[in-house]
TORKOL-4160 file (C-alpha; in steps of 0.2 Angstrom, whole numbers, padded with zeros to 4 digits, m for minus):
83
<pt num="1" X="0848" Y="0448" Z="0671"/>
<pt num="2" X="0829" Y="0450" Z="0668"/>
<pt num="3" X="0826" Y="0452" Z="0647"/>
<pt num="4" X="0815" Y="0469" Z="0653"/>
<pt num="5" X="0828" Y="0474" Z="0664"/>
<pt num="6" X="0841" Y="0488" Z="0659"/>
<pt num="7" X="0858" Y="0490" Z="0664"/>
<pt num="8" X="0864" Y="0506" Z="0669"/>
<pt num="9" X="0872" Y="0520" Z="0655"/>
<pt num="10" X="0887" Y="0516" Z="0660"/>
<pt num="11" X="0886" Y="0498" Z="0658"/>
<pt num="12" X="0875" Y="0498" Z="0641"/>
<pt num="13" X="0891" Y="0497" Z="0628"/>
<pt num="14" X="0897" Y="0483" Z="0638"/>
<pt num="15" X="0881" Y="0473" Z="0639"/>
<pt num="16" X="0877" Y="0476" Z="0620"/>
<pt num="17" X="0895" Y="0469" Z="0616"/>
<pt num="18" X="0891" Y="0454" Z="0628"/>
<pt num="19" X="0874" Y="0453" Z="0617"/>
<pt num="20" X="0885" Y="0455" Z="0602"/>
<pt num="21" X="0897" Y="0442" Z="0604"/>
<pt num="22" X="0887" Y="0428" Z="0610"/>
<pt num="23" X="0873" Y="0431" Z="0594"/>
<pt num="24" X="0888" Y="0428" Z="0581"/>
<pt num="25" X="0892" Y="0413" Z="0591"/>
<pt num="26" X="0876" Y="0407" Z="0592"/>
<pt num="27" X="0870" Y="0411" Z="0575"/>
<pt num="28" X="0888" Y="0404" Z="0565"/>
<pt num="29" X="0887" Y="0388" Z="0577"/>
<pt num="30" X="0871" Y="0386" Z="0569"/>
<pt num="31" X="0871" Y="0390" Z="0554"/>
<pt num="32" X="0888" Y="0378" Z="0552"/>
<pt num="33" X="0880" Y="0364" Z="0562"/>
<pt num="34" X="0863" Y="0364" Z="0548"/>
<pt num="35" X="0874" Y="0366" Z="0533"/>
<pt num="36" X="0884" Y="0351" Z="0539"/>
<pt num="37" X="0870" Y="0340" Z="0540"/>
<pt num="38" X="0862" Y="0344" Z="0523"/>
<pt num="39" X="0880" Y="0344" Z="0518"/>
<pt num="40" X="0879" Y="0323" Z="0523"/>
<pt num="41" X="0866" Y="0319" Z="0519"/>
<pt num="42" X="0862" Y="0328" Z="0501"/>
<pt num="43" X="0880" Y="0326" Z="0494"/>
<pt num="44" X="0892" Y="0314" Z="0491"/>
<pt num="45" X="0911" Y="0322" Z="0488"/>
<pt num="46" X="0922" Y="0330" Z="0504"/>
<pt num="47" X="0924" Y="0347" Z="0491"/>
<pt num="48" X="0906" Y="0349" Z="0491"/>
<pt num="49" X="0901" Y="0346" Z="0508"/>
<pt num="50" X="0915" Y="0356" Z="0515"/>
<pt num="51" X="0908" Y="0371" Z="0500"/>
<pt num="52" X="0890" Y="0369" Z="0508"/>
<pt num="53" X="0895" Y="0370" Z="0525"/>
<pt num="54" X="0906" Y="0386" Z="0524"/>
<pt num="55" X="0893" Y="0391" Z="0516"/>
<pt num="56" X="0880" Y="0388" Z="0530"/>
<pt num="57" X="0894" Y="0398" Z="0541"/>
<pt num="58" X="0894" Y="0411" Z="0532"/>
<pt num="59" X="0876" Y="0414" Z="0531"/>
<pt num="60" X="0875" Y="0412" Z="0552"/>
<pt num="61" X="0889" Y="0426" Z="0553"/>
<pt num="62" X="0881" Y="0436" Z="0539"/>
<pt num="63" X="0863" Y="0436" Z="0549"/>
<pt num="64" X="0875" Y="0438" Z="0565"/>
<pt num="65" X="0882" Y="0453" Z="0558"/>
<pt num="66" X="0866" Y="0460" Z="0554"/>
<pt num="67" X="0857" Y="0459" Z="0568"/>
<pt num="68" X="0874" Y="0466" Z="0578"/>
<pt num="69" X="0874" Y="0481" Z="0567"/>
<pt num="70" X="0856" Y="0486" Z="0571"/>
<pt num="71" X="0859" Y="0483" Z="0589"/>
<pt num="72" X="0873" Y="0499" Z="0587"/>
<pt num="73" X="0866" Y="0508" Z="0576"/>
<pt num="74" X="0852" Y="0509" Z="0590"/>
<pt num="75" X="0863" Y="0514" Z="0601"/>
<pt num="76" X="0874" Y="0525" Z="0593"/>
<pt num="77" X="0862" Y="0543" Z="0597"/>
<pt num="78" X="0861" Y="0539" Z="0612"/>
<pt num="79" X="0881" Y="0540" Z="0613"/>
<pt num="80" X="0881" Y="0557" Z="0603"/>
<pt num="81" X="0870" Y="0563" Z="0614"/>
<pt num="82" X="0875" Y="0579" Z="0621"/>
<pt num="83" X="0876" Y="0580" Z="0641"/>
């Protein structure tokens, strides 16, 4: 689907769901995979580097979350609009 292109009313939950799930996935892949390789190549122990990289995760699925929640809250007038 063309980024200027819109899907149907019908079909805008699901596409924003479809957005949704592949940012958190994007965004925790990514934030996990830099953590870990500042995690190997600042620090020495397993305990650390396994701290740094949740860490990492959690700051992916944090800006995931984020960004997700605006994405709804944008859409939620046009849902409790009346017909």
């Amino acid at each position: 689907m063309a980024p200027a292109e819109q899907p149907p009313k019908e079909l805008l939950i699901d596409h924003k769901y479809d957005q949704v799930v592949d940012t958190t996935l994007r965004r925790t892949v990514y934030g996990t995979g830099i953590a870990g390789l500042a995690s190997l190549l600042l620090l020495r122990g397993g305990q650390s580097r396994a701290v740094l990289t949740a860490f990492g995760a959690g700051v992916g699925f944090g800006s995931a979350w984020q960004k997700c929640s605006k994405e709804f809250e944008d859409l939620t007038p046009e849902l409790l609009r009346k017909k």
